[in-house]
C-alpha positions in Angstrom: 10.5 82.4 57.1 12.8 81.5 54.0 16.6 82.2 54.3 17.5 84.4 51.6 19.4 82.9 48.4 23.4 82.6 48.9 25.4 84.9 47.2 26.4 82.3 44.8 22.8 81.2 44.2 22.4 85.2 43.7 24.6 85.5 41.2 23.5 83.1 39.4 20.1 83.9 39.7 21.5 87.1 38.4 23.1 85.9 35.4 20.2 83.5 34.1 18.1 86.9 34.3 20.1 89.2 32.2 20.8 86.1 29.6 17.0 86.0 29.5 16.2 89.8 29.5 19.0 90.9 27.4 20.8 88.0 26.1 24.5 86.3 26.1 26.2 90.0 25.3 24.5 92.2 27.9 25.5 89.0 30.7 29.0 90.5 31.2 31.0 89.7 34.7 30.3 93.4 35.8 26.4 93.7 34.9 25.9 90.2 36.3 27.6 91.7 39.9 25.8 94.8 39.4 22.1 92.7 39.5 23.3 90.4 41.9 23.6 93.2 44.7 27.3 92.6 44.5 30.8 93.4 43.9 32.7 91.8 40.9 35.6 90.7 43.4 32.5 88.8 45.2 31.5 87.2 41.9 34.9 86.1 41.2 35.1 84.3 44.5 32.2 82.0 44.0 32.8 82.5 40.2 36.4 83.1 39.0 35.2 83.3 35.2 32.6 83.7 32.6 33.0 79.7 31.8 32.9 79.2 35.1 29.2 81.0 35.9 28.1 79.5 32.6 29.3 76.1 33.7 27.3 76.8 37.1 24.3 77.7 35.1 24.6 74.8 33.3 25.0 72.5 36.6 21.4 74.3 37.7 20.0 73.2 33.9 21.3 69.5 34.6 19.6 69.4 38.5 16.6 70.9 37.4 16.4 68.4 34.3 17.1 65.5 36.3 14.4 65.9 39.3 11.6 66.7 35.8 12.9 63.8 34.0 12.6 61.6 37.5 8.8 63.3 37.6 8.5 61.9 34.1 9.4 58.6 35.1 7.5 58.4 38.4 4.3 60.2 37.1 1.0 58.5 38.6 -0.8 59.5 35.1 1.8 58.5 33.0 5.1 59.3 31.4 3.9 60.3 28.3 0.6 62.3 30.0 2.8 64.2 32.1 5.5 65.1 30.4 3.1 66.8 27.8 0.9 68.5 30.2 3.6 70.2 31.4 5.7 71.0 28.4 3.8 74.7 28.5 5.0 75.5 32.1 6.8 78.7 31.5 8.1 80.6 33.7 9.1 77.6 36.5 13.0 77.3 37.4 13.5 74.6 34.6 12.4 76.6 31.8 14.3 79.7 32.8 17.4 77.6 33.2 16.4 76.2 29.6 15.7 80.0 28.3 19.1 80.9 29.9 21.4 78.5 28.4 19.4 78.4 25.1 20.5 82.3 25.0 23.9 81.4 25.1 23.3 78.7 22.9 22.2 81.1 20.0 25.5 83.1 20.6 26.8 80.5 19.6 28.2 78.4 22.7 28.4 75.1 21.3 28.9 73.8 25.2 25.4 75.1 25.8 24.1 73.7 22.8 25.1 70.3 23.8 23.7 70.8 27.3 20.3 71.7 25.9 20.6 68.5 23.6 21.4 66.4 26.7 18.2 67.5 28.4 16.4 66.6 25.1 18.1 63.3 25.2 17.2 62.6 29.0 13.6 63.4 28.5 14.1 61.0 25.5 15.3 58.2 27.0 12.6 58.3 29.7 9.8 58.3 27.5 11.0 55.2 24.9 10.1 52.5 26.9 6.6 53.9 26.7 6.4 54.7 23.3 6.5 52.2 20.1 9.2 53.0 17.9 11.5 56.6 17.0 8.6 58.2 15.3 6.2 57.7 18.2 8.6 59.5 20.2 9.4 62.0 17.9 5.6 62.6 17.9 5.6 63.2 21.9 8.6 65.0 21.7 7.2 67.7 19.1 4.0 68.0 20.2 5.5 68.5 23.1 7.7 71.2 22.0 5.3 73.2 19.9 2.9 73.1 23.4 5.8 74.6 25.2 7.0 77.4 21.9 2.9 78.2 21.9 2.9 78.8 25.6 5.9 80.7 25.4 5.1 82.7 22.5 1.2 83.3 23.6 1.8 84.1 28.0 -1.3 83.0 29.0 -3.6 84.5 26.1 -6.0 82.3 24.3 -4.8 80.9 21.3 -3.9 77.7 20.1 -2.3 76.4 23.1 -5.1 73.3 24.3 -5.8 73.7 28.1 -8.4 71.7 30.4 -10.4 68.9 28.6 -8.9 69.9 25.0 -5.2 69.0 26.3 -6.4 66.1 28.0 -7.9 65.1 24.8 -4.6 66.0 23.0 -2.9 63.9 25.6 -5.1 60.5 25.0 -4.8 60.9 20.9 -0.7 61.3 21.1 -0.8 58.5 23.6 -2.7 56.1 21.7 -0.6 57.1 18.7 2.4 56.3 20.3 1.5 53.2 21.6 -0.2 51.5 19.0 
C-alpha cells in the first residue's frame, strides 16, 4: 500500500490543480490550503509565500523535465522517435507541471516563462546531436509541439492527431528529414 502524498507534496499538488482548473488568479494562498485539506498556517510552513510555492512548482517542472529529457537521451528507439511519440501524453505529471507553470506564464510571470523556455531548451539540446542543422530541429521540435497542442486540444477524440502505424510513419519521415 502507497503512503499518502506529504503535506508539502499536497499542497502543491494542490496549487498545480487550481492553476490548471482556474488559472494564476483563482491559485490564491487561502484556496490553495483550502484544496490541499489544509490550514493556511500549514501552507506557510512548508511554503512561506506565493513565490515560494511557485518556485516549488517550478522545482517539480525542472525534476520532471530532467528524468524526460534523460528518457530522450537514453531511448532504445531513438531520441528523435521518442521524444515525438510522446509529445501527446497529456495528462502525465510533466505535462500538468508544464500546464501549471504555463498558466502563470500567461499571467504574465516572466520567471515562469523562462522556466518553460528552459525545458524547451533542455529537450533542445538533447535532440541536436541527432539532428542536422537548426531547421532540422526546429522541424522535430514543432512537429512535436503541434502533436502535443492536437492532443491537448482533441482528449482522446479522432482527429488529426496520428496514432499507431500513422505516427510511426510520421516518426520515420521527420527523422529522415532531420537527418539527411
Amino acid at each position: 500500500m502507497s503512503r499518502p502524498p506529504h503535506a508539502r507534496e499536497k499542497v502543491l499538488d494542490a496549487f498545480e490543480q487550481l492553476l490548471i482548473a482556474e488559472g494564476e488568479r483563482a491559485a490564491t494562498l487561502e484556496s490553495v490550503a483550502r484544496e490541499a485539506g489544509v490550514s493556511k498556517g500549514g501552507l506557510l510552513y512548508h511554503f512561506g509565500s506565493r513565490e515560494a510555492l511557485e518556485e516549488g512548482m517550478y522545482a517539480r517542472l525542472r525534476a520532471l523535465a530532467a528524468r524526460d529529457v534523460e528518457a530522450v537521451r537514453s531511448a532504445p528507439e531513438g531520441p528523435i522517435a521518442y521524444f515525438l511519440s510522446t509529445s501527446g501524453d497529456v495528462g502525465l505529471p510533466l505535462d500538468r507541471a508544464i500546464t501549471a507553470v504555463g498558466r502563470l506564464a500567461h499571467g504574465g510571470n516572466s520567471t515562469a516563462s523562462a522556466e518553460l523556455a528552459a525545458v524547451r531548451d533542455s529537450w533542445a539540446d538533447a535532440l541536436r546531436p541527432h539532428v542536422r542543422d537548426d531547421a532540422a530541429l526546429d522541424l522535430v521540435m514543432l512537429v512535436s509541439d503541434g502533436i502535443y497542442v492536437n492532443s491537448a486540444l482533441m482528449n482522446d477524440l479522432p482527429g488529426p492527431v496520428p496514432r499507431g502505424e500513422a505516427l510511426t510513419a510520421l516518426i520515420r519521415l521527420v527523422e529522415t528529414a532531420a537527418r539527411d
